[in-house]
MIPA-192401 format. One record per residue: residue number from 1; residue in one letter; chain; x, y, z of N, C-alpha, C in turn. Coordinates in nm, 3 decimals, decimal comma. Each point is the difference from the previous one (the first is absolute). Example, Ala and Ser with C-alpha at 12.3 -4.5 7.8 and 13.67 -1.06 7.14 Angstrom:
pos / code / unit / nxx / nyy / nzz / caxx / cayy / cazz / cxx / cyy / czz
1 / A / A / 1,319 / -0,569 / 0,780 / -0,089 / 0,119 / 0,000 / 0,090 / 0,120 / 0,000
2 / S / A / -0,035 / 0,105 / -0,072 / 0,082 / 0,119 / 0,006 / -0,077 / 0,109 / 0,073
end
This chain:
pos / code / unit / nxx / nyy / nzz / caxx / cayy / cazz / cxx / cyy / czz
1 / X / A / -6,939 / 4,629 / 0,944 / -0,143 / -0,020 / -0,020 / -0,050 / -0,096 / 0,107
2 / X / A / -0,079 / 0,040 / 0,069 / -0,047 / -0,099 / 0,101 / -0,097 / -0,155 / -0,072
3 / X / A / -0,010 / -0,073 / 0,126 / -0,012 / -0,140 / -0,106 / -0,156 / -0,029 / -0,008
4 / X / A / -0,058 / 0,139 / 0,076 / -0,161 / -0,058 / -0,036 / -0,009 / 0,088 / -0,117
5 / X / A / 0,072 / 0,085 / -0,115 / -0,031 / 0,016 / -0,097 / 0,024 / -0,115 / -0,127
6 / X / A / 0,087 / -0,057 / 0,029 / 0,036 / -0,113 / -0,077 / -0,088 / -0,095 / 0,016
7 / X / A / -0,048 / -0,016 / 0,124 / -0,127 / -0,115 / -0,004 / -0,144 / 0,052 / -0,022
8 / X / A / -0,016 / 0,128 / 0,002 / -0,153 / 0,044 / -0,079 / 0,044 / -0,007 / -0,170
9 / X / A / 0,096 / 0,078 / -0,052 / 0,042 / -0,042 / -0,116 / -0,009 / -0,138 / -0,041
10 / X / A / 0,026 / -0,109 / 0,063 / -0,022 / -0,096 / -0,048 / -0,144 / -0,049 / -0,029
11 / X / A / -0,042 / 0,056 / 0,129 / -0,135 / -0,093 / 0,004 / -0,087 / 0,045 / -0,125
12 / X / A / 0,043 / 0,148 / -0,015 / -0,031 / 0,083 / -0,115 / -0,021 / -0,076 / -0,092
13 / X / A / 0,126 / -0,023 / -0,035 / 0,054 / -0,075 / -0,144 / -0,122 / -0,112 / -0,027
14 / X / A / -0,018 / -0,121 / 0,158 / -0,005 / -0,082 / 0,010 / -0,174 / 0,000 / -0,074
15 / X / A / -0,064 / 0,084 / 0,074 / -0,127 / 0,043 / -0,039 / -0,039 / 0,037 / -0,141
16 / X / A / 0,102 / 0,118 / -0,076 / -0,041 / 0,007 / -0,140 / 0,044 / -0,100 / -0,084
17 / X / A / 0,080 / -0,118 / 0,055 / 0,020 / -0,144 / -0,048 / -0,114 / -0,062 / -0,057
18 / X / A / -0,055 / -0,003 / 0,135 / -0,155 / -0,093 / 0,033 / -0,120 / 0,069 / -0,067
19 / X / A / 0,026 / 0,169 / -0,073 / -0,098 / 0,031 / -0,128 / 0,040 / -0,046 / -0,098
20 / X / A / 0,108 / -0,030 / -0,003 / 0,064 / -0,075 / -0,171 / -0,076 / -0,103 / 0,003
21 / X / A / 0,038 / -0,111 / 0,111 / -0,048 / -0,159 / -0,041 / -0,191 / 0,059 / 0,037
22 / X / A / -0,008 / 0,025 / 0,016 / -0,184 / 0,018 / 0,027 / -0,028 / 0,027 / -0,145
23 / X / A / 0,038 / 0,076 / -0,079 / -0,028 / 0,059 / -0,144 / 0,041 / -0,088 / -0,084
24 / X / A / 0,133 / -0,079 / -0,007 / 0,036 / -0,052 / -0,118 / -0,016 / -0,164 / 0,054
25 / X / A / -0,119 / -0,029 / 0,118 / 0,030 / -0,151 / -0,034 / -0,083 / -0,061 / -0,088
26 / X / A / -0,155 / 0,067 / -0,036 / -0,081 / -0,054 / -0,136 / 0,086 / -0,014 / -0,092
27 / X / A / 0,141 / 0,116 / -0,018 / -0,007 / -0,047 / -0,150 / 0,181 / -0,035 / -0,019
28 / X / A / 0,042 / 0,026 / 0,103 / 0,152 / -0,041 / 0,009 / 0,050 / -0,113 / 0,132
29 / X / A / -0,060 / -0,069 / 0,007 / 0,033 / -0,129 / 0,145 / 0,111 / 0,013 / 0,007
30 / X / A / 0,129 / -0,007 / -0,087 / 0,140 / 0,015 / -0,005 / 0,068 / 0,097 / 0,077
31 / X / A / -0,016 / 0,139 / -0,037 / 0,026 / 0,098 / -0,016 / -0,025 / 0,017 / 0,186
32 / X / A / -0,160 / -0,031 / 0,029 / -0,039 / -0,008 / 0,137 / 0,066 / -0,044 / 0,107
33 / X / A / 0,006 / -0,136 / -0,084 / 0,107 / -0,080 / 0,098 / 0,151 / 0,034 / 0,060
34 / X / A / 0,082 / 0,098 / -0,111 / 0,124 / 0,030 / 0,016 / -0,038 / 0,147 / 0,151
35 / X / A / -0,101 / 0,067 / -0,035 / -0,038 / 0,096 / 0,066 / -0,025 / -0,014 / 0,155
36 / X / A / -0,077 / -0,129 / 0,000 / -0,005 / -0,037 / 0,132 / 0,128 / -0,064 / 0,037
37 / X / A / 0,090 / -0,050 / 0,002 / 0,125 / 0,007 / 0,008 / 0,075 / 0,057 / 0,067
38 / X / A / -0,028 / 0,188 / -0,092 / 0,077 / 0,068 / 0,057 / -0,067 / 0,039 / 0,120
39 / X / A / -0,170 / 0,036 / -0,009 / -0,049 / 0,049 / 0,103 / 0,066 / -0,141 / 0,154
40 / X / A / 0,021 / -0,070 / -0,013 / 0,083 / -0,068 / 0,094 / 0,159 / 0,016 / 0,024
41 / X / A / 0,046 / 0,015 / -0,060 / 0,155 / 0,094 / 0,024 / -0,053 / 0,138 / 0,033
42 / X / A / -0,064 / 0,046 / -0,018 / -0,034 / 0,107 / 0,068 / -0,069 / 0,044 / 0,117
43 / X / A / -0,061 / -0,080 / 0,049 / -0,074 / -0,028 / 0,110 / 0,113 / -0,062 / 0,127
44 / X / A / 0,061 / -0,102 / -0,069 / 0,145 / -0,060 / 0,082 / 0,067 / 0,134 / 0,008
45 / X / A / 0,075 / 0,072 / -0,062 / 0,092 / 0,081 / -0,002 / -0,049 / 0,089 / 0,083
46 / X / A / -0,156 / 0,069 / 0,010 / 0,004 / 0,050 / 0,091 / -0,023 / -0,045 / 0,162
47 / X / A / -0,004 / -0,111 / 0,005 / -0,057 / -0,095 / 0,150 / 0,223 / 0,037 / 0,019
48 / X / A / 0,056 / -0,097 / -0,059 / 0,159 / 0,003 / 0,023 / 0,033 / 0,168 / -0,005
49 / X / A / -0,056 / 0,068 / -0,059 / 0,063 / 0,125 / 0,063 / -0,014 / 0,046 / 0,121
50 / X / A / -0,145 / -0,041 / 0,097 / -0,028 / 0,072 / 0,097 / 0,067 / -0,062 / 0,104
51 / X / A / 0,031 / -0,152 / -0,026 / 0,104 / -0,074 / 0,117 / 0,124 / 0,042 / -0,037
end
């Protein structure tokens, strides 16, 4: 699998992340917080994949 599919996949991921915390931060701050998180391991993972 070449590695710019793994890094649009991510960014993928990284993006329908960032609809979670947009939706659930009125009423879940918690929940948000863990989300943005990942949207940062995911954002990293794909920056370290392309080097």
């Amino acid at each position: 699998m070449p590695k710019e599919v793994v890094v649009i996949g991510l960014l993928a991921l990284a993006g329908f992340l960032a609809g979670g915390v947009y939706a659930t931060w009125k009423t879940a701050k918690f929940m948000a917080i863990i989300l943005l998180v990942l949207i940062v391991f995911a954002v990293g993972g794909a920056v370290l994949w392309l080097l």
